[in-house]
PAMI-904104 format. One record per residue (C-alpha): residue in one letter; x, y, z negated; residue number from 1. Coordinates in pm, 1 decimal. Example, Ala and Ser with C-alpha at 12.3 -4.5 7.8 and 13.67 -1.06 7.14 Angstrom:
<recs>
<'a',<1230.0,-450.0,-780.0>,1>
<'s',<1367.0,-106.0,-714.0>,2>
</recs>
This chain:
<recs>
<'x',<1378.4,-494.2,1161.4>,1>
<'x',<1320.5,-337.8,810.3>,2>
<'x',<1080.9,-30.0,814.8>,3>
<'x',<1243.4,263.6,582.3>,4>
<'x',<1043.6,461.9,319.1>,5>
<'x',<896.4,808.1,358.4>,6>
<'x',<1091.4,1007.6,95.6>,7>
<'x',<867.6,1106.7,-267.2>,8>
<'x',<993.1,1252.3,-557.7>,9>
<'x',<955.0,1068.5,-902.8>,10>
<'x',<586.2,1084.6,-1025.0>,11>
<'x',<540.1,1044.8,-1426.8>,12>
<'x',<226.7,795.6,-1513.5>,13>
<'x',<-33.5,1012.4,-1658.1>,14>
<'x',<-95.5,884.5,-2048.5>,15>
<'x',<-311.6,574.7,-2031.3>,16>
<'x',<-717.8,687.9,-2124.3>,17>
<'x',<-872.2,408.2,-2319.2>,18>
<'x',<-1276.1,457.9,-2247.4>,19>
<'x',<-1508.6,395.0,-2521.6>,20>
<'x',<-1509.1,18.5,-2462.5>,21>
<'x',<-1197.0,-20.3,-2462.9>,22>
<'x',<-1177.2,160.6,-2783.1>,23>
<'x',<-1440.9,-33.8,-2998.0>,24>
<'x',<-1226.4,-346.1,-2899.2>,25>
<'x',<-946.5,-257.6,-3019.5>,26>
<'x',<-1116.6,-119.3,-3325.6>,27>
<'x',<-1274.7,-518.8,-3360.3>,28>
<'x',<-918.2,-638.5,-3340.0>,29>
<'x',<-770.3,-427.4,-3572.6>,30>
<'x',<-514.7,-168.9,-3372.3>,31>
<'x',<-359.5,134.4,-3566.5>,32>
<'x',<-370.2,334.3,-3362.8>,33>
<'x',<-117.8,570.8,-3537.7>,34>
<'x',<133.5,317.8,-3385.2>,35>
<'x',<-70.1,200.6,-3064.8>,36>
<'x',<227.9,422.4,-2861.9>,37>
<'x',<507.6,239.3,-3000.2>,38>
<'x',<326.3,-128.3,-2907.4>,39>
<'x',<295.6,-58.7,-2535.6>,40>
<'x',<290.5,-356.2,-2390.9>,41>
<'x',<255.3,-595.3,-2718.6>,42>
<'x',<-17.1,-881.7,-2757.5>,43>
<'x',<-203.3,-590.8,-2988.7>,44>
<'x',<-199.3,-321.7,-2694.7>,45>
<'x',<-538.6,-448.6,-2633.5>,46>
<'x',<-636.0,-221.9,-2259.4>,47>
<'x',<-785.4,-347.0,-1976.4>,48>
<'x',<-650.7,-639.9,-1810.1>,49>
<'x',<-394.7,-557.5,-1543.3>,50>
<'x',<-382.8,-203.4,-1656.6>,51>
<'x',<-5.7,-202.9,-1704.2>,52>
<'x',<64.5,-350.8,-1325.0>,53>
<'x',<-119.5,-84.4,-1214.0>,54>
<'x',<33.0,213.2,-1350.7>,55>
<'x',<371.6,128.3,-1412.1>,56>
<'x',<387.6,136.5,-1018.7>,57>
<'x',<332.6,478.7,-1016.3>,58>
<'x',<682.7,604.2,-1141.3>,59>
<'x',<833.4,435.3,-825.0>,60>
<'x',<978.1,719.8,-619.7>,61>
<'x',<904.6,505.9,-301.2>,62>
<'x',<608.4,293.0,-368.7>,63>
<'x',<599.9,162.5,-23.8>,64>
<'x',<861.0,-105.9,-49.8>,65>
<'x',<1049.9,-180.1,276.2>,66>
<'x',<895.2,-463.6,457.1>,67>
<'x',<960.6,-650.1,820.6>,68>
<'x',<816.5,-490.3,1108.1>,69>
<'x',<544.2,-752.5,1270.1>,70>
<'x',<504.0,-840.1,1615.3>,71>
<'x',<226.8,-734.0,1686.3>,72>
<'x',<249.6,-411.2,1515.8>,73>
<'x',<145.0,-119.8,1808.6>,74>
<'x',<408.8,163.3,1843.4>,75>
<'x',<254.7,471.9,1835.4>,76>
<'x',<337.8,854.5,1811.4>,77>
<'x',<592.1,944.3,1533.7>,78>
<'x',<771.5,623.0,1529.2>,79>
<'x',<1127.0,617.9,1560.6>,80>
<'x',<1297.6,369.1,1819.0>,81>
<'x',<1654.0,261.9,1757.3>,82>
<'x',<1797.6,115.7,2121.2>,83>
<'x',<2131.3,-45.9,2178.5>,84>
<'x',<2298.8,-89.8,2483.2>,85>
<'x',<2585.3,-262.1,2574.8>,86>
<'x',<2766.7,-405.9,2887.7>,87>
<'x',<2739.3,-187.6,3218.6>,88>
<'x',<2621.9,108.2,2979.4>,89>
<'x',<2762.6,162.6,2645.3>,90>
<'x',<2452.1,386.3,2437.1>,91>
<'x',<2300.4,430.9,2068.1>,92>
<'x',<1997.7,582.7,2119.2>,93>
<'x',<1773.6,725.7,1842.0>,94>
<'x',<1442.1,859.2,2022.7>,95>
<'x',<1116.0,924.9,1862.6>,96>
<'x',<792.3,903.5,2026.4>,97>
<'x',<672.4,1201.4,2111.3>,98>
<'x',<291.1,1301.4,2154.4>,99>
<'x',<254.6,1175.7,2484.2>,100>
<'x',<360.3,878.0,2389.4>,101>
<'x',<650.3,923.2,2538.9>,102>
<'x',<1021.6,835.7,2473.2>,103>
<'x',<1307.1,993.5,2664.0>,104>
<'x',<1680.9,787.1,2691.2>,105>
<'x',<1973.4,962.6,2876.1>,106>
<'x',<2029.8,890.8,3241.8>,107>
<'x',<1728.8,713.2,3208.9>,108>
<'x',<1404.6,977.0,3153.6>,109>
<'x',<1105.0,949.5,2993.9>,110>
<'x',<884.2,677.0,2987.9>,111>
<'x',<534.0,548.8,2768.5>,112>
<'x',<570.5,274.1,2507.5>,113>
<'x',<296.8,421.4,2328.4>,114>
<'x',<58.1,141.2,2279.5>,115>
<'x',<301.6,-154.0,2296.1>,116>
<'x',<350.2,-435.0,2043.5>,117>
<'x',<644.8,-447.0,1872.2>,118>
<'x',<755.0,-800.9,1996.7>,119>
<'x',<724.4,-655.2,2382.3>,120>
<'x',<928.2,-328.2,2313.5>,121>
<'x',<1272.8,-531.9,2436.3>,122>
<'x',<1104.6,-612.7,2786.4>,123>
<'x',<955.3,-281.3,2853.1>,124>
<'x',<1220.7,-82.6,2779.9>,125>
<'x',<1446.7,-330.9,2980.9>,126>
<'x',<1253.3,-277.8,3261.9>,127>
<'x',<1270.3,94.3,3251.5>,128>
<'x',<1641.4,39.2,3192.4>,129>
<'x',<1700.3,-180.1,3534.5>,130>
<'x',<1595.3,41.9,3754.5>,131>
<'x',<1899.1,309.4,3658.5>,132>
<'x',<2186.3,32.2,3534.9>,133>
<'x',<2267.9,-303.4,3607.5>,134>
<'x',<2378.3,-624.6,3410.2>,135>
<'x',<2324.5,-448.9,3048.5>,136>
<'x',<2232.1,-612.0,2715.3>,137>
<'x',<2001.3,-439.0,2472.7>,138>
<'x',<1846.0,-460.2,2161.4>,139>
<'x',<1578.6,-251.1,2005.1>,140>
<'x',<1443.5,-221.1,1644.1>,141>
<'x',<1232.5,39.0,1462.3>,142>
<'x',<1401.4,364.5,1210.6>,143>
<'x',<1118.9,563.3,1039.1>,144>
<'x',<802.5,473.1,1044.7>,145>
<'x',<540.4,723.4,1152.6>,146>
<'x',<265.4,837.9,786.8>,147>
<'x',<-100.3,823.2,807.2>,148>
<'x',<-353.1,1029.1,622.5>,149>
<'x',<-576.1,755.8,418.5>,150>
<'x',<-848.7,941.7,158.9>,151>
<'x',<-914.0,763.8,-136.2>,152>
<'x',<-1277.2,829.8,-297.6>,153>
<'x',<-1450.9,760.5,-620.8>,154>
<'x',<-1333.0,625.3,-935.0>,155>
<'x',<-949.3,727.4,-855.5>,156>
<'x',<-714.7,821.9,-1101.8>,157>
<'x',<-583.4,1110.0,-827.2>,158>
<'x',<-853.3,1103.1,-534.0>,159>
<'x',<-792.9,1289.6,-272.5>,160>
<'x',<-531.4,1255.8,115.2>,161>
<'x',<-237.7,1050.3,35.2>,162>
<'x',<29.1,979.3,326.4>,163>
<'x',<200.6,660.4,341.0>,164>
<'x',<384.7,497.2,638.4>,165>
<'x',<199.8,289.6,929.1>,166>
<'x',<249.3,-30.3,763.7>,167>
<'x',<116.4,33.2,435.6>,168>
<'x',<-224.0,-191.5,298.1>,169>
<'x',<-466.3,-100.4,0.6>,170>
<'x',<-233.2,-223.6,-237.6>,171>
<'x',<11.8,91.1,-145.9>,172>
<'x',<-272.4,347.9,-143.9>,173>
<'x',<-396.8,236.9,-486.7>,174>
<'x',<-80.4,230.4,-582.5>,175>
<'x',<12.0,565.3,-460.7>,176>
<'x',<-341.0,684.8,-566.7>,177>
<'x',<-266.1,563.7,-952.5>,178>
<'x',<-555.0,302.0,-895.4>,179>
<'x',<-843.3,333.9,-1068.7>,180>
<'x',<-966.4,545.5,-1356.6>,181>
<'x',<-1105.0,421.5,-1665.1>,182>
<'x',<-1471.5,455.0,-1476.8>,183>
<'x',<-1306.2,294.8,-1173.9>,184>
<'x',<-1397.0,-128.9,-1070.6>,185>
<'x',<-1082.1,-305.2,-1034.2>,186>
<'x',<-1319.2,-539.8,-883.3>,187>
<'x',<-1483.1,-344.3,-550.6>,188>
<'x',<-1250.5,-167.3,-374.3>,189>
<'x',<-1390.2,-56.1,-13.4>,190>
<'x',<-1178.2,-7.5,280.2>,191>
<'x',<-1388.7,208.1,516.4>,192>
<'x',<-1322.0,318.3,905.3>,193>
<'x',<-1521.7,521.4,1116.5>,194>
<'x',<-1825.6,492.4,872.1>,195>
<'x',<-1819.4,125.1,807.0>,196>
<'x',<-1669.1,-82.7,495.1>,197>
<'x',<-1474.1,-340.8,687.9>,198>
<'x',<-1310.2,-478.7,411.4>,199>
<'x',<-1372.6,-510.3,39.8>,200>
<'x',<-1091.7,-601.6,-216.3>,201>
<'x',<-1085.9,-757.0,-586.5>,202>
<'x',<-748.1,-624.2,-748.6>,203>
<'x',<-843.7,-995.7,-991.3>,204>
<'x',<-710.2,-1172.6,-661.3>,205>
<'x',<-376.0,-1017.0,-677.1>,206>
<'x',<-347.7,-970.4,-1047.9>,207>
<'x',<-451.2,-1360.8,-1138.7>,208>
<'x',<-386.9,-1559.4,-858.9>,209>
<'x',<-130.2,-1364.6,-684.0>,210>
<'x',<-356.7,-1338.7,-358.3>,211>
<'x',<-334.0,-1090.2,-73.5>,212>
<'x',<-482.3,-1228.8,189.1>,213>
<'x',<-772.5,-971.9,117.7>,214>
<'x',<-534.1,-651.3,179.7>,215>
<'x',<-567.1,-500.6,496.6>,216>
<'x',<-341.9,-271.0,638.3>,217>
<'x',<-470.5,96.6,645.6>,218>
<'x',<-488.5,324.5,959.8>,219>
<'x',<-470.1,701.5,959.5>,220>
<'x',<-791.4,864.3,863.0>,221>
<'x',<-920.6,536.1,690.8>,222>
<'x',<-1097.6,577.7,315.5>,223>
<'x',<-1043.1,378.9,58.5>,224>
<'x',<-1350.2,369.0,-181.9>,225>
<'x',<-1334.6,229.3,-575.6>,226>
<'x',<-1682.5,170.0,-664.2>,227>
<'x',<-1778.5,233.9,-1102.8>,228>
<'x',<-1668.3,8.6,-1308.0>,229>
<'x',<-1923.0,-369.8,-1391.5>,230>
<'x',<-1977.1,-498.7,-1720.9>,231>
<'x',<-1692.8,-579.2,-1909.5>,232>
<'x',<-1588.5,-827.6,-2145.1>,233>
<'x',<-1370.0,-805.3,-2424.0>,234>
<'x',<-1157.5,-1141.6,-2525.7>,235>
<'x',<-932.4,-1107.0,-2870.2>,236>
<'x',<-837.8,-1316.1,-3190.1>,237>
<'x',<-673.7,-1690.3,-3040.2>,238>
<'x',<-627.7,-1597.4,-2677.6>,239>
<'x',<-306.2,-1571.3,-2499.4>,240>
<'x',<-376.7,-1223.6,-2351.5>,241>
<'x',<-612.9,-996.4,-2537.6>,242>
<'x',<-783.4,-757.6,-2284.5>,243>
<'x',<-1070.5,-605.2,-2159.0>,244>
<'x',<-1169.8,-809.6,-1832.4>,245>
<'x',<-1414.1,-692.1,-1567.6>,246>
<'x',<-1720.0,-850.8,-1437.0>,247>
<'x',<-1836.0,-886.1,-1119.7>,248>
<'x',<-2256.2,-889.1,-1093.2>,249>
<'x',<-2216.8,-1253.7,-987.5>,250>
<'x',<-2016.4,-1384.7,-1294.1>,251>
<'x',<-2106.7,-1449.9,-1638.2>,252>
<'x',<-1894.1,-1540.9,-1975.7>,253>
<'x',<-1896.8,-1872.9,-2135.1>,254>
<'x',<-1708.6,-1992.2,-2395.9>,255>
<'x',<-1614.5,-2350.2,-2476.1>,256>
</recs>
């Protein structure tokens, strides 16, 4: 089953802040910049690397991109159950889990499924089912997705509670969030629950190698930390992408 979107208006990127690194690069490699606005984008829009996949996520109206439900994803209050019966009992049934952890189906009553993985909805809802009807078919799949509250700290472009649906990772938030700011490490990126970093993430992984095994999926109150920015290297002249790249304390340039 596809999980839906929660509904956000249009948000313009804020204008791109080059920091004083970045600057003295570009200065090196020659920019105008009385026409760096019209070569967004261009080998001589020299910024830091992965800049542009960052923030040209942020005009999406619905950054959280509709994705398959897993099975082992754990219904909880807010989500919305879509049940289909057919055979003995002919039913559509749109019922949202209520704070109990409750759902209530006509002729049937209210029952828990609050706590159950996805893949075991069919049988416990059958169950509850049998004991009112007889030979029925059903089918169930999940509407809208409950949000969750995740914080995001530090060197954020817009820190501060953002609310994304239940099966949204770090790359939503920092997507949502705007990623980080020009003091920001694309580098360290902390997922923290209940006082403890449980997972840290390198935004390199995604942006070079296409990796995601690193990104965890968030839960409601979790913060999501970006750490100041490391050293930073700037490549120009014969290379195919000019940039500013970040360091990580373990790494170190050499050129061949």
């Amino acid at each position: 089953a596809a999980a839906t979107t929660l509904p956000r208006p249009a948000v313009e990127p804020p204008p791109y802040q080059f920091d004083d690194f970045e600057r003295y690069v570009r200065r090196l490699a020659g920019v105008d910049e009385s026409r760096a606005s019209a070569m967004n984008g261009s080998p001589q829009d020299i910024r830091r690397f992965g800049s542009e996949v960052i923030l040209g996520s942020v005009t999406m109206a619905a950054p959280d991109q509709a994705a398959l439900v897993p099975a082992d994803y754990i219904v909880s209050t807010g989500d919305e159950l879509q049940i289909t019966l057919w055979g003995s009992v002919d039913a559509d049934v749109r019922a949202t889990v209520d704070r109990t952890g409750r759902i209530s189906v006509p002729r049937v009553g209210s029952f828990m499924v609050a706590g159950t993985r996805y893949a075991e909805l069919p049988d416990v809802i059958g169950r509850r089912v049998g004991q009112v009807f007889k030979n029925f078919q059903l089918s169930v799949s999940l509407g809208q997705l409950r949000s969750v509250r995740v914080y995001v700290t530090g060197f954020a472009r817009r820190p501060g509670a953002h609310y994304v649906t239940s099966l949204s990772t770090i790359v939503n938030v920092l997507m949502r969030s705007g990623g980080p700011s020009a003091a920001g490490s694309y580098r360290k990126i902390e997922l923290r629950r209940g006082g403890q970093t449980i997972a840290t993430f390198d935004l390199y992984d995604l942006l070079m190698k296409g990796d995601r095994s690193a990104d965890r999926v968030v839960q409601a109150e979790d913060v999501i930390h970006i750490g100041p920015v490391g050293p930073q290297v700037g490549l120009i002249g014969s290379v195919n992408k000019p940039a500013v790249f970040e360091l990580k304390p373990s790494e170190s340039l050499r050129i061949c």
